[in-house]
N, C-alpha and C positions, 0 to 999 in steps of 0.2 A: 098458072098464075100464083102470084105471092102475094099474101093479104097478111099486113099487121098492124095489130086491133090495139088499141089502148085499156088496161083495165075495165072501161067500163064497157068496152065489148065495142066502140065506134071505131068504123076502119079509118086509119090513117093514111094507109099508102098500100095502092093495088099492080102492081106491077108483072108485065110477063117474064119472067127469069132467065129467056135467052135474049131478048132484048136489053135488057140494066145491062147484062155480062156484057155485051157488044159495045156498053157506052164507055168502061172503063178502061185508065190506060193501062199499057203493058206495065207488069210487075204492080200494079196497085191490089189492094185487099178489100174484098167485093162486101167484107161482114163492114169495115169500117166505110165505103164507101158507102153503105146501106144508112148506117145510124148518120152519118153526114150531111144524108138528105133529109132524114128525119130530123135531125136535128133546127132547117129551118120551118117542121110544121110545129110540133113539138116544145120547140123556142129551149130546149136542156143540150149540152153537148153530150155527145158520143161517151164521155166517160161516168155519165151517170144514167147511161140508157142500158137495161139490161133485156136481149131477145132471147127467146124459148120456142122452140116449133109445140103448139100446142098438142098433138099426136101424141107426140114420144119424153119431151122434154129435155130435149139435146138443147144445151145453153152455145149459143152460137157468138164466141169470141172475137175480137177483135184484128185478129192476125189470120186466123183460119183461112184457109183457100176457098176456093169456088165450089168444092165436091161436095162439104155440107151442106150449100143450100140447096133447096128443091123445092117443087112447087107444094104449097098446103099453107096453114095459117099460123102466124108467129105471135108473141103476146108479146109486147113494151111494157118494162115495168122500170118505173124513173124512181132511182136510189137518192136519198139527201146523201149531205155531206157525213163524212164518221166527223166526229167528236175526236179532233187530232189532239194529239200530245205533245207537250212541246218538244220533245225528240223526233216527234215526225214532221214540226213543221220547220227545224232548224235541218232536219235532213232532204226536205225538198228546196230549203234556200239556198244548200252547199250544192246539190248536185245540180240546181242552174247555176249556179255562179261557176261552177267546173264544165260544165258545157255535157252533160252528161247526160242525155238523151232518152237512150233506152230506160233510165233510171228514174228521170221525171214520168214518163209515160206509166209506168208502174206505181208509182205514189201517185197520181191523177186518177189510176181508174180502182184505188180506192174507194168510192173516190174521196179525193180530199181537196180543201178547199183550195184554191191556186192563189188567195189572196192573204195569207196570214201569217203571219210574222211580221218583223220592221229590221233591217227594208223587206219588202213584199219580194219573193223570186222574180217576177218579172222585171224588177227593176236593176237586180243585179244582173240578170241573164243579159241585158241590152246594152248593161256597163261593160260587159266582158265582149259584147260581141255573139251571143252564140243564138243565130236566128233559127235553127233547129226547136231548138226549146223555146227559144220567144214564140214561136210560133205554137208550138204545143199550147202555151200558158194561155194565148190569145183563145185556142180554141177552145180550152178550156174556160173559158169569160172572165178567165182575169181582168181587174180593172187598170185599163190601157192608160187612164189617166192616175193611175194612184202614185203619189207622191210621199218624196222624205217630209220629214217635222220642218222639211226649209223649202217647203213644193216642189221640188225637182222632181221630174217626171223622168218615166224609162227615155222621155223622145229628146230630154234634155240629156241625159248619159249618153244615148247614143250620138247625139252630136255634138260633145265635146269631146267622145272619142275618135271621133271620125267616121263611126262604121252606118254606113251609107244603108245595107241594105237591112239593117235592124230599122233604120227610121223611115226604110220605105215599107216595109212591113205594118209599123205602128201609124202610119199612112192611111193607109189601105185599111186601118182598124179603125180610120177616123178619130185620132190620137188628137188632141188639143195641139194645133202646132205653135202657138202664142201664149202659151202658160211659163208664167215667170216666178221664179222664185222669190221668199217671200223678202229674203235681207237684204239685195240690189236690186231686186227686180229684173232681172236678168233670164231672158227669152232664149230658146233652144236654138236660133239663129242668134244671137249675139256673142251667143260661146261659141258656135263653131268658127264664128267671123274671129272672135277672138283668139282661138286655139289655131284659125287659118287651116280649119276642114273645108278645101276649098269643093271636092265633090258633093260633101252635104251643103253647104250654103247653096250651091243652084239647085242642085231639088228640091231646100225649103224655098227657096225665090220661087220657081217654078211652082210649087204648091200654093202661092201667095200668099206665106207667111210676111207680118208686117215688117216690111224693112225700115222701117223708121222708128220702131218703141223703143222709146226712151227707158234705162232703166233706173230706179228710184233714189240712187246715191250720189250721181253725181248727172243725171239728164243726158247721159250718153246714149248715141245710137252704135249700131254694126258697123256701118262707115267711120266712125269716131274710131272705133276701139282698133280694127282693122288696120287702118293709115297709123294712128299712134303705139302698133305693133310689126308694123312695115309689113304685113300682109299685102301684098303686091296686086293679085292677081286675084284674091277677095275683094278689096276695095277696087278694083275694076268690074268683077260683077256689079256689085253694089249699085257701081255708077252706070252699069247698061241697065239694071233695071229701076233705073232713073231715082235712086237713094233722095234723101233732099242732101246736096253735098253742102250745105253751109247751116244748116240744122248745129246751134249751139250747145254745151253742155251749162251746167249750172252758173257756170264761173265764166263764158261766153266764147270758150274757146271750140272752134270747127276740127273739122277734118282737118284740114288744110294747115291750121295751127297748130293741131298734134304730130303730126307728118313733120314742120319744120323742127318744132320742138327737139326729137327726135333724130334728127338728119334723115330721114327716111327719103333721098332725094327722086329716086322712079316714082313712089307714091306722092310725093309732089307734082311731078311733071303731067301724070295722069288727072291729078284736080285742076289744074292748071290749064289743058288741057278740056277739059270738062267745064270750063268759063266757070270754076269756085271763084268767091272771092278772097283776093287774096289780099287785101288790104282789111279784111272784118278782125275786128280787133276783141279782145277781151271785155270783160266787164271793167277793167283798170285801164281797158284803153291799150293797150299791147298786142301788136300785131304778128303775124308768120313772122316779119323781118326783124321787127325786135329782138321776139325769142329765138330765132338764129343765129341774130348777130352776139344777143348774151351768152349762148351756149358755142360761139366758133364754129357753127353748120356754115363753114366757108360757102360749100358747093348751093345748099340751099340759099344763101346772100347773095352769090353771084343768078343762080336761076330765079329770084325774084326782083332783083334788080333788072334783069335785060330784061323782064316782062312790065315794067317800069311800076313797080310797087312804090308806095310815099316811104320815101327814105327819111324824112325828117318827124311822123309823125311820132307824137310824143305820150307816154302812158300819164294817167289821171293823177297818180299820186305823187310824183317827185316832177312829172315834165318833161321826162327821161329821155332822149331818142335813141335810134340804133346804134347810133355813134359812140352815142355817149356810155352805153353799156356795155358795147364791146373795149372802149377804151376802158373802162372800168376793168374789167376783165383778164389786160392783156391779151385781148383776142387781136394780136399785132396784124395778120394776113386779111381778116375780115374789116379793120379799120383801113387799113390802104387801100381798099377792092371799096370800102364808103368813099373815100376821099374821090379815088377816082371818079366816083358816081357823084362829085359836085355833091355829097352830103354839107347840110351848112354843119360848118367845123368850129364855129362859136356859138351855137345854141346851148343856151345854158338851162339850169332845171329851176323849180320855181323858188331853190335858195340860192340862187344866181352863180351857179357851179358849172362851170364850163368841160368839155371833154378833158381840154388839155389838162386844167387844174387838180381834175379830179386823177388822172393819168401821174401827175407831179406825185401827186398826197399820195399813191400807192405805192412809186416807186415802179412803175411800166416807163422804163426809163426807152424802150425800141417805141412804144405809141408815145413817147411825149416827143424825138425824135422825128415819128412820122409828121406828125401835127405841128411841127415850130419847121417843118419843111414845104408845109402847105398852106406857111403862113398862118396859122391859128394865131388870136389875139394874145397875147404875151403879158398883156397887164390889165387882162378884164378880168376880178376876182373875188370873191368874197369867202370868209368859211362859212358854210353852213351851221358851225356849233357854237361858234365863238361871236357870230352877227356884228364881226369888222374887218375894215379894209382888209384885206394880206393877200400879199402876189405869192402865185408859183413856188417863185424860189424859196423865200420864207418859209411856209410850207413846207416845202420837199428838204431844205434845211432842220428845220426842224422836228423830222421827223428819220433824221440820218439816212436820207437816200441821196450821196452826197456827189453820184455818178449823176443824176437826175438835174441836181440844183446847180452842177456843173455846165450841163447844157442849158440849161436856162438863161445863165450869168453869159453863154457866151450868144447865146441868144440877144441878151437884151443889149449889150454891149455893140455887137454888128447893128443893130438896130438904131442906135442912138447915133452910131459912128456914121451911118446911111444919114442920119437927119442934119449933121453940120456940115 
């Protein structure tokens, strides 16, 4: 029998010594799996537990094989921390962050404390990847939640790096998995959603980390940032484990509206798809199809048009429609693929500024072309700066785009020659 007593002479743990040797696995060390189990009566890890057979006083290490132990009674004696130096607590931060193993295990059963310096070693060990040593750190009771001066946790390194089985590790440590940092607020699943760690986002979903937290700077979710980073195959997790896919950010824009934004067209089709809505518009009033059509996302204009998105609605501040911004633009492909779609092609804005007009004043001489072919109004105009009459031509005259005021003239000319 093996009996070891605690300083004050209570047994702690009474074990027969060919049975423990039978429970352990091949090539494991029977002194370390000893202190292991002590360690859950105990409540001290292994590096601050020091065993002594009381007989003889053979100090029984941590590596040693099976042939020193024997049966008779052994003393626990629990060591504090040393009073490290800052040379030794900047030498156990480099050799986690180098992934250096055997090297932390020897500075721990100093022992010394596994939590000191900034950043803490565990938090680099998790950034680099090297579950070897996070694990040491952990057992050593590093604090699994300690974070940088901007709360980033090890469980946040490790999933913006991707490494999967560091954050299943700090898991299993019962790591905070919804601890955000403290300047966007930004949760260990929104950076992976972000960075598109598509194996760590499912086993933070699977863990049920909240898929929906909003972070602090702009009211963004994981799906948000995801679609608005054309994470394809994230923002399909996302949405099997039922995201809110139309969950706005501050300024009212979804998924769906960062996707078109973007051109992001598969992460489109998947919201799409997934019945988002696709007519939810901004805080201005600005919908997917607007900001597509502003930005020439052809392919996204054409996939919300055939899903029959409102092709004429209009943003808050000017009245704007899609039309009207792509002609602004020059976005020539995305205004004939409107036209086609029966956009109304005289809605004006609320300084009574028409596509075509506005087309003229730029000098998008191929959209003013499209538009005086699909019959756009020719003499509905006003400026908006000047708050008087003045046609197109005028306009586009005066402001030397004189290929433009040329097809106008011959516009208006067929036009009058039509009416006698």
């Amino acid at each position: 029998m093996l009996s070891i007593r605690s300083v004050s002479g209570e047994v702690l743990l009474a074990t027969e010594l060919t049975s423990f040797l039978e429970t352990l696995a091949a090539g494991s060390h029977p002194v370390r799996a000893l202190k292991q189990r002590l360690q859950r009566l105990c409540s001290q890890p292994r590096f601050r537990q020091r065993l002594a057979f009381l007989d003889d006083g053979i100090v029984l290490n941590d590596t040693d094989d099976e042939d020193i132990l024997k049966p008779g009674e052994v003393q626990l004696v629990l060591l504090n921390f040393i009073t490290a130096s800052a040379v030794q607590i900047t030498e156990l931060r480099r050799a986690a962050e180098r992934g250096v193993t055997a090297r932390v295990e020897a500075i721990l059963q100093r022992p010394q404390n596994p939590d000191l310096g900034h950043p803490a070693p565990l938090l680099v060990a998790c950034e680099q990847g090297h579950v070897e040593v996070a694990s040491l750190l952990l057992e050593a009771k590093a604090d699994k939640d300690k974070a940088t001066s901007n709360n980033a946790t090890a469980l946040f390194f490790a999933a913006q790096k991707g490494h999967l089985e560091v954050a299943r590790l700090l898991l299993e440590a019962r790591a905070d998995k919804d601890k955000a940092t403290t300047d966007r607020g930004v949760t260990p699943l929104y950076v992976a959603a972000e960075r598109g760690q598509l194996e760590v986002v499912r086993f933070l979903l699977e863990a049920k980390a909240n898929k929906d937290h909003t972070t602090t700077d702009r009211d963004a979710t994981p799906l948000f940032v995801a679609a608005q980073n054309g994470k394809l195959e994230v923002a399909r997790l996302l949405l099997e484990a039922k995201a809110d896919k139309d969950k706005a950010t501050d300024r009212g824009g979804t998924a769906f509206f960062a996707a078109a934004q973007q051109g992001h067209l598969q992460v489109a089709r998947i919201l799409l798809a997934a019945k988002a809505d696709m007519d939810k518009a901004t805080s201005n009033n600005a919908t997917p199809l607007f900001i597509a059509a502003q930005r020439g996302q052809l392919e996204i204009v054409r996939l919300l048009l055939d899903a029959r998105a409102d092709k004429d609605k209009a943003t808050a501040d000017r009245e704007a429609t899609p039309l009207f911004v792509a002609a602004q633009n020059g976005q020539v492909e995305v205004v004939r693929t409107l036209l086609e779609a029966k956009a109304d092609k005289d809605k004006a804005t609320n300084a009574n500024v028409t596509p075509l007009f506005n087309a003229a004043e730029r000098g998008q001489w191929e959209v003013v072309q499209l538009l005086l072919n699909a019959r756009a109004d020719n003499d509905k105009a006003t400026t908006a700066t000047t708050d008087r009459e003045a046609t197109r031509l005028f306009v586009a005259a005066q402001n030397g785009q004189m290929e433009t005021a040329g097809l106008l003239a011959k516009s208006k000319a067929d036009k009058h020659q039509g009416a006698s």
